[in-house]
C-alpha beads as a LAMMPS data file, in Angstrom:
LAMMPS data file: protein, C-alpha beads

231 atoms
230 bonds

1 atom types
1 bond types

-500.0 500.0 xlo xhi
-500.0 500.0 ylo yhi
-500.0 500.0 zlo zhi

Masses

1 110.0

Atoms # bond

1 1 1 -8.437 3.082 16.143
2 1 1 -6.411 3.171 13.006
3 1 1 -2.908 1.391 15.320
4 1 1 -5.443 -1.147 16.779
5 1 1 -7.022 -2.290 13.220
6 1 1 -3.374 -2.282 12.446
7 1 1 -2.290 -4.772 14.777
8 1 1 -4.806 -6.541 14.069
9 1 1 -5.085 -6.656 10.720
10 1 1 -1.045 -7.541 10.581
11 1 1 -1.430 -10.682 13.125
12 1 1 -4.420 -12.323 11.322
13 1 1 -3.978 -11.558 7.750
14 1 1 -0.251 -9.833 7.052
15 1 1 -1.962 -7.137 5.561
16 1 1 -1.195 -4.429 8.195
17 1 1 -2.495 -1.659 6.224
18 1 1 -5.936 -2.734 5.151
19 1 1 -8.134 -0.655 7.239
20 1 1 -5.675 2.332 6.227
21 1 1 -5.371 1.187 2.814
22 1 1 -9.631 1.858 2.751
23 1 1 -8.917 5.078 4.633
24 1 1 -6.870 6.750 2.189
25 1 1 -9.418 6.309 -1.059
26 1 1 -12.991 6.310 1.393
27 1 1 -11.676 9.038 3.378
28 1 1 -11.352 11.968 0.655
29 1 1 -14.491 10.957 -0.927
30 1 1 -16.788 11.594 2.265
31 1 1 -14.829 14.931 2.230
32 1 1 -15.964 16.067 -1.069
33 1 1 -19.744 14.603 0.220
34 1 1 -19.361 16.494 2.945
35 1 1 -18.715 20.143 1.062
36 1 1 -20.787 19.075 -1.689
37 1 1 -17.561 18.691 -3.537
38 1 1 -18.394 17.433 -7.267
39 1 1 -15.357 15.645 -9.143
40 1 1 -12.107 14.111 -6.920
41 1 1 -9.518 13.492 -9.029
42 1 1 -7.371 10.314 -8.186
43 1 1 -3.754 9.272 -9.664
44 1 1 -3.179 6.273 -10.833
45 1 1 -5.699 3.431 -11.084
46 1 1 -3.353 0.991 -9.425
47 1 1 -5.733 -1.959 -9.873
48 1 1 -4.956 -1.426 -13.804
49 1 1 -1.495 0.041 -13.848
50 1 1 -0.050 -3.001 -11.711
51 1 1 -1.670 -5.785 -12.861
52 1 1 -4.643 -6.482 -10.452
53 1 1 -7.689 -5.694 -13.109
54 1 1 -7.372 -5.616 -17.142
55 1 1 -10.230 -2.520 -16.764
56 1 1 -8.949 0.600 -17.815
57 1 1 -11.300 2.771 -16.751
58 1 1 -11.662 6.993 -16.050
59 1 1 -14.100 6.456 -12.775
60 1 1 -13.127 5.427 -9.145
61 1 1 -16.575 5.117 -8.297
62 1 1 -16.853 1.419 -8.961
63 1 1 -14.006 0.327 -7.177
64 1 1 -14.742 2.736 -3.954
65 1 1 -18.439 1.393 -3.827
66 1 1 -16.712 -2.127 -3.907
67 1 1 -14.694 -0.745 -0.744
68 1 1 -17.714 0.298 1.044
69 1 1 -19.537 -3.242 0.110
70 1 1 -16.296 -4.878 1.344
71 1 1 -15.997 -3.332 4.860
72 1 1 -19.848 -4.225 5.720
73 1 1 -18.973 -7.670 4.509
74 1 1 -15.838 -7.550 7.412
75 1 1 -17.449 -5.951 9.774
76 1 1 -17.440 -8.880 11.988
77 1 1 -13.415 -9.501 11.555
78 1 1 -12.981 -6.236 12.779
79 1 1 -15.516 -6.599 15.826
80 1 1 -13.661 -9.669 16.593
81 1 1 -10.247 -7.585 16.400
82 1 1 -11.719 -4.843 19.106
83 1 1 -12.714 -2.180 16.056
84 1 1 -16.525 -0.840 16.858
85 1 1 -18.816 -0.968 14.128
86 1 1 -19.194 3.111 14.828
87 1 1 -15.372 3.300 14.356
88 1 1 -15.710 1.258 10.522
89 1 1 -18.064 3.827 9.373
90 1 1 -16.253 6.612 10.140
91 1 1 -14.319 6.304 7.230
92 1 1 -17.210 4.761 5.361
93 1 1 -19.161 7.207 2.999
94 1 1 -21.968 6.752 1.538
95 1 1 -22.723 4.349 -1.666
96 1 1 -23.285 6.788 -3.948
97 1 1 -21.892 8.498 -7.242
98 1 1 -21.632 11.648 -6.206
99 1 1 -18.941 13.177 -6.515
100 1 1 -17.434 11.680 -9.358
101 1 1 -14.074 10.207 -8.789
102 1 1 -11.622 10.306 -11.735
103 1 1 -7.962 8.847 -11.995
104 1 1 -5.491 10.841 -13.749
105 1 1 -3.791 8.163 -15.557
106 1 1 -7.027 7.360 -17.482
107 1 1 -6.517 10.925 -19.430
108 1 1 -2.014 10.816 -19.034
109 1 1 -0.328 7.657 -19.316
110 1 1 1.094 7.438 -16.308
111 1 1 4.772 6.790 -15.422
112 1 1 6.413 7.517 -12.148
113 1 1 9.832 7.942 -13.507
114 1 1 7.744 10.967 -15.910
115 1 1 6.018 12.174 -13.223
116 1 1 9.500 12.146 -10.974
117 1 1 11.254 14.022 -13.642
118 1 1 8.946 16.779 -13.161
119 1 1 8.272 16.996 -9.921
120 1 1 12.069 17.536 -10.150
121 1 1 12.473 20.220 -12.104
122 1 1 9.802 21.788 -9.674
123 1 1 11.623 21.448 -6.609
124 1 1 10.835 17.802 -4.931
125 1 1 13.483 16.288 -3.342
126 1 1 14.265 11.995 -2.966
127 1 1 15.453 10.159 -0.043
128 1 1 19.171 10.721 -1.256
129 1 1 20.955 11.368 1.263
130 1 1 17.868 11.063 3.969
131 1 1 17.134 7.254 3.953
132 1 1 19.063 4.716 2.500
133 1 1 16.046 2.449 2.957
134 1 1 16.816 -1.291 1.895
135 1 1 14.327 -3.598 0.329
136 1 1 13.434 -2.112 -2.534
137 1 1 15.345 -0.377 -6.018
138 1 1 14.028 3.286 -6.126
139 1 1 14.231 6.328 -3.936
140 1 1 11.119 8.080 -4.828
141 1 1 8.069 6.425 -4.119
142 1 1 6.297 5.889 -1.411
143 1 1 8.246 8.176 0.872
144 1 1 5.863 9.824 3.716
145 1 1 5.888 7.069 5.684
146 1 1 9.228 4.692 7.209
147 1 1 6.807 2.289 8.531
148 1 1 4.741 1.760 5.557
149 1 1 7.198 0.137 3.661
150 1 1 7.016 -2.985 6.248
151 1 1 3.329 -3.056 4.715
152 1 1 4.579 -3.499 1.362
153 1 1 7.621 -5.862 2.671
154 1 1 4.737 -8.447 4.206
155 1 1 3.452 -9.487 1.332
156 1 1 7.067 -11.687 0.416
157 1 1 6.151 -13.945 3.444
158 1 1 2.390 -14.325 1.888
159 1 1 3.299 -14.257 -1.633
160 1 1 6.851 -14.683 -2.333
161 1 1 7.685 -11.321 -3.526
162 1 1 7.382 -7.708 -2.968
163 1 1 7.775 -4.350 -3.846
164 1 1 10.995 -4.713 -5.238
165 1 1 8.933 -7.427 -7.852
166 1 1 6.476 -4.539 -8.731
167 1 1 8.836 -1.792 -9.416
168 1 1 11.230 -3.552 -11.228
169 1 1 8.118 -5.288 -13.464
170 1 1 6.976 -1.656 -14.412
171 1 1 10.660 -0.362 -15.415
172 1 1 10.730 -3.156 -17.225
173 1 1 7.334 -2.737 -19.080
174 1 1 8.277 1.118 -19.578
175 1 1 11.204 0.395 -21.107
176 1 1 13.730 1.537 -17.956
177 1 1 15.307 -1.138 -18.039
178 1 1 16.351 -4.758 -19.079
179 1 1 14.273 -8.182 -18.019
180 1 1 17.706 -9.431 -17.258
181 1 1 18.474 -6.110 -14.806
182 1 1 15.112 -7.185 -13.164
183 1 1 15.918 -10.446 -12.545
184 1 1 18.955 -9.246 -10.629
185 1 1 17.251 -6.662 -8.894
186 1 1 14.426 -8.841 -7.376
187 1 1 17.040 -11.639 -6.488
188 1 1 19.082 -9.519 -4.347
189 1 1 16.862 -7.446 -2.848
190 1 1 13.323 -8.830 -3.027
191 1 1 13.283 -10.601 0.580
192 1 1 15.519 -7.921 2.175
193 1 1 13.307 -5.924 4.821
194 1 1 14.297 -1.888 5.834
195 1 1 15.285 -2.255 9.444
196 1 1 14.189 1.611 9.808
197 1 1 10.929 0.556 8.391
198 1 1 10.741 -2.200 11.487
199 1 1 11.859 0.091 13.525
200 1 1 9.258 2.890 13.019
201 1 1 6.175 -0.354 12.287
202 1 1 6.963 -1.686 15.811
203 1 1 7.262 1.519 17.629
204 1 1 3.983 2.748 16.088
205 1 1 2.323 -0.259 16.863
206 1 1 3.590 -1.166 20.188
207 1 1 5.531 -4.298 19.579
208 1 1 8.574 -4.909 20.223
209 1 1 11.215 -6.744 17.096
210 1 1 10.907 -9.488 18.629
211 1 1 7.435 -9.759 18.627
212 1 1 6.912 -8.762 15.426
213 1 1 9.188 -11.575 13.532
214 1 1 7.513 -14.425 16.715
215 1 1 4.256 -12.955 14.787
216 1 1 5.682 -13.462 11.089
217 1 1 7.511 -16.925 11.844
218 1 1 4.342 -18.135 13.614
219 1 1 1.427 -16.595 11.323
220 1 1 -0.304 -19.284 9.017
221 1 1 -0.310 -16.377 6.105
222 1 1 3.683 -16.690 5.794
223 1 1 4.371 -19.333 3.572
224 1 1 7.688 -18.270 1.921
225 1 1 9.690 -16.783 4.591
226 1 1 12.508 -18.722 6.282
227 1 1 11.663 -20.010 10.301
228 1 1 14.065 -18.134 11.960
229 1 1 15.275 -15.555 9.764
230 1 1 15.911 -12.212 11.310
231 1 1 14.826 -10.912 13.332

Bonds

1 1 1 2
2 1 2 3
3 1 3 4
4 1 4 5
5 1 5 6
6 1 6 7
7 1 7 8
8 1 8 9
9 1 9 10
10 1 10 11
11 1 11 12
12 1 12 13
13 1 13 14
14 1 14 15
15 1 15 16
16 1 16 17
17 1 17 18
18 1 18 19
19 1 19 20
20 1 20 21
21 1 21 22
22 1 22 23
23 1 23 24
24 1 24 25
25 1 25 26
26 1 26 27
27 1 27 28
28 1 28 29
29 1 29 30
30 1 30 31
31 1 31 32
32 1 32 33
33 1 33 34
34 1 34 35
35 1 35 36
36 1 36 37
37 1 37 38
38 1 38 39
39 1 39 40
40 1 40 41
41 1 41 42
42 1 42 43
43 1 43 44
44 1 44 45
45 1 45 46
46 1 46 47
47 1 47 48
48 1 48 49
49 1 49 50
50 1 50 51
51 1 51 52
52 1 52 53
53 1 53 54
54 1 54 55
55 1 55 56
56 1 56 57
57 1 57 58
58 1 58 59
59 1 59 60
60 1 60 61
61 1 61 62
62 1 62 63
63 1 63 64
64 1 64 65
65 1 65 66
66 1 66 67
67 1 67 68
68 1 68 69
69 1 69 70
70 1 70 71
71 1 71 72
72 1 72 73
73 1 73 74
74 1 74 75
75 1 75 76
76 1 76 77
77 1 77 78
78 1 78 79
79 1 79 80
80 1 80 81
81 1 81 82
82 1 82 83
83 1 83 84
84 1 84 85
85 1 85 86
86 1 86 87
87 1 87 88
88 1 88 89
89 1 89 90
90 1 90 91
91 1 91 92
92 1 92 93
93 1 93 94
94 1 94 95
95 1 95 96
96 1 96 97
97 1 97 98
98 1 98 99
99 1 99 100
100 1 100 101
101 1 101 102
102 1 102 103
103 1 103 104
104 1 104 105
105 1 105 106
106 1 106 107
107 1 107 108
108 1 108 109
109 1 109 110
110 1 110 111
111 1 111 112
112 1 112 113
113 1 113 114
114 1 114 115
115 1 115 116
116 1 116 117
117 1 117 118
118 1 118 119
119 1 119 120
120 1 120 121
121 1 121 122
122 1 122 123
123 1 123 124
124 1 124 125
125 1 125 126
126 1 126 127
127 1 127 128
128 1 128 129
129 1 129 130
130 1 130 131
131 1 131 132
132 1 132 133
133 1 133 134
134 1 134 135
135 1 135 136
136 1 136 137
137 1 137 138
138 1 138 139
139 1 139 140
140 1 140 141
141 1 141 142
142 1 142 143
143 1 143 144
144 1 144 145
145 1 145 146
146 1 146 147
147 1 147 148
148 1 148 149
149 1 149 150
150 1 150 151
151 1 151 152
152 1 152 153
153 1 153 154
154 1 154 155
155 1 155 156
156 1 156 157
157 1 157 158
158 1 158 159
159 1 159 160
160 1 160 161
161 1 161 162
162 1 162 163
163 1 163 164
164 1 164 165
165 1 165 166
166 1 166 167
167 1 167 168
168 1 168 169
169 1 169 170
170 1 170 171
171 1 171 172
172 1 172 173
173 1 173 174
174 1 174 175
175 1 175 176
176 1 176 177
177 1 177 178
178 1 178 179
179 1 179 180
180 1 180 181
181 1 181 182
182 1 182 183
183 1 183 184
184 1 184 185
185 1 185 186
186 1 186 187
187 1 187 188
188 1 188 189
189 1 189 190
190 1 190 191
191 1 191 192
192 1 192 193
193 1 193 194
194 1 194 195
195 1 195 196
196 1 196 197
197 1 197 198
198 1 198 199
199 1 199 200
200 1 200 201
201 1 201 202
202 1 202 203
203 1 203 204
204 1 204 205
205 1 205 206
206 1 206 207
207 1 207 208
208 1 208 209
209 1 209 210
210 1 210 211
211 1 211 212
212 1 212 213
213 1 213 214
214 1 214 215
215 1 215 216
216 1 216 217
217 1 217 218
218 1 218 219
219 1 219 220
220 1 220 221
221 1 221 222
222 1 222 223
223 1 223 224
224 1 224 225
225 1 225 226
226 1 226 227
227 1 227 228
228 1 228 229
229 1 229 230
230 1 230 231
C-alpha cells in the first residue's frame, strides 16, 4: 500500500511522501485510541518552527483533525491512483480529541543543533563517516531513511529550493551562522540530489533512474529543474 501511494503520489504531485507523511502523525494517535492512551507528546510543531503557520500553539489536535478532513477530501485521488478507500482509513483515526496531542517545542524552544548536542553527550552517533549524503549542509537530521531525502530533494523542481533552503534559514535565525554563509550554502548545494538517496527511492519503489528523472523532466509539477539534467 504505502510503495503504491508512493508512486503515485510522486508521478502526479512530486510529493512522494504524502500518504506517509499522514502516516507518521495519524498513525501514533490511533495507537494511543486504541490503548486508551491519554496525552501523545509530539516534537516540534513544524508548521510553526519552519515557517508554514504563524500559530504557536501546545496542541496537535487541530492540525491532525485537519489531516483526517484532508484525506476524506482525497479520497478519490487515491482511488484513482489504485489505493482502496479501506486501505486510507487504516491509518485514519478517528476525529476526536482524545488523547491530547502536545508538541514539545511549545513548552522548550526548540533547536536541533541543542537537541543534537545532547543527544551527543548521551551516546547518538551522525552520519560521519556512514553517509556522505550530498544535497543538503548537516549530518544529523533526518537520518533513518536514504530514500527519504529524495522526498525532501523534490520539492526544488516544484518550488525552487529545498532542504538545504530550510536548514540553512533556521541556522541562520538561531544565530549558527551568517546570512552571507547561507547564501553560499543554498547556491552550491540547494539543487544537488544524493545519488544514494535515488538509489534506495528507485529500488524501493520499483523504478528504475531512468524512469524516475523521464518522470521529473516530464511531470507538469517541475517547474525549476533543468530538461535534461541528470539523470
Amino acid at each position: 500500500m504505502f510503495v503504491r501511494a508512493t508512486r503515485w503520489a510522486f508521478e502526479q504531485t512530486g510529493e512522494a511522501l504524502k500518504f506517509v507523511e499522514y502516516a507518521i502523525y495519524t498513525v501514533p494517535f490511533m495507537v494511543a485510541q486504541a490503548l486508551d492512551i491519554g496525552l501523545v507528546v509530539f516534537g516540534e510543531n513544524s508548521a510553526f518552527e519552519y515557517g508554514g503557520s504563524p500559530d504557536h500553539t501546545y496542541a496537535a489536535n487541530p492540525a491532525i483533525n485537519g489531516m483526517i478532513r484532508q484525506m476524506e477530501h482525497d479520497y478519490q485521488f487515491w482511488e484513482n491512483g489504485g489505493i482502496t478507500r479501506d486501505e486510507i482509513d487504516s491509518i485514519k483515526p478517528r476525529p476526536t480529541d482524545f488523547p491530547m496531542v502536545v508538541y514539545l517545542g511549545y513548552f522548550f524552544p526548540w533547536s536541533s543543533v541543542t537537541n543534537y548536542t545532547m543527544a551527543v553527550e548521551k551516546g547518538f552517533h551522525d552520519l560521519e563517516g556512514e553517509w556522505n549524503r550530498k544535497g543538503t549542509i548537516e549530518h544529523f537530521e533526518q537520518i533513518d531513511s536514504y530514500a527519504y531525502m529524495m522526498h525532501l530533494w523534490l520539492k526544488y523542481p516544484k518550488f525552487g529550493f529545498q532542504r538545504v533552503s530550510d536548514i540553512a534559514s533556521r541556522r541562520v535565525r538561531d544565530g549558527e551562522i551568517t546570512l552571507a554563509e547561507a547564501k553560499t550554502a543554498i547556491a552550491e548545494n540547494d539543487s544537488v540530489f544524493d545519488p544514494e538517496s535515488l538509489e534506495d527511492f528507485c529500488k524501493t519503489c520499483g523504478y528504475t533512474v531512468s524512469e524516475f528523472w523521464d518522470i521529473v523532466h516530464t511531470s507538469p509539477w517541475n517547474k525549476f529543474y533543468g530538461r535534461g539534467k541528470d539523470g
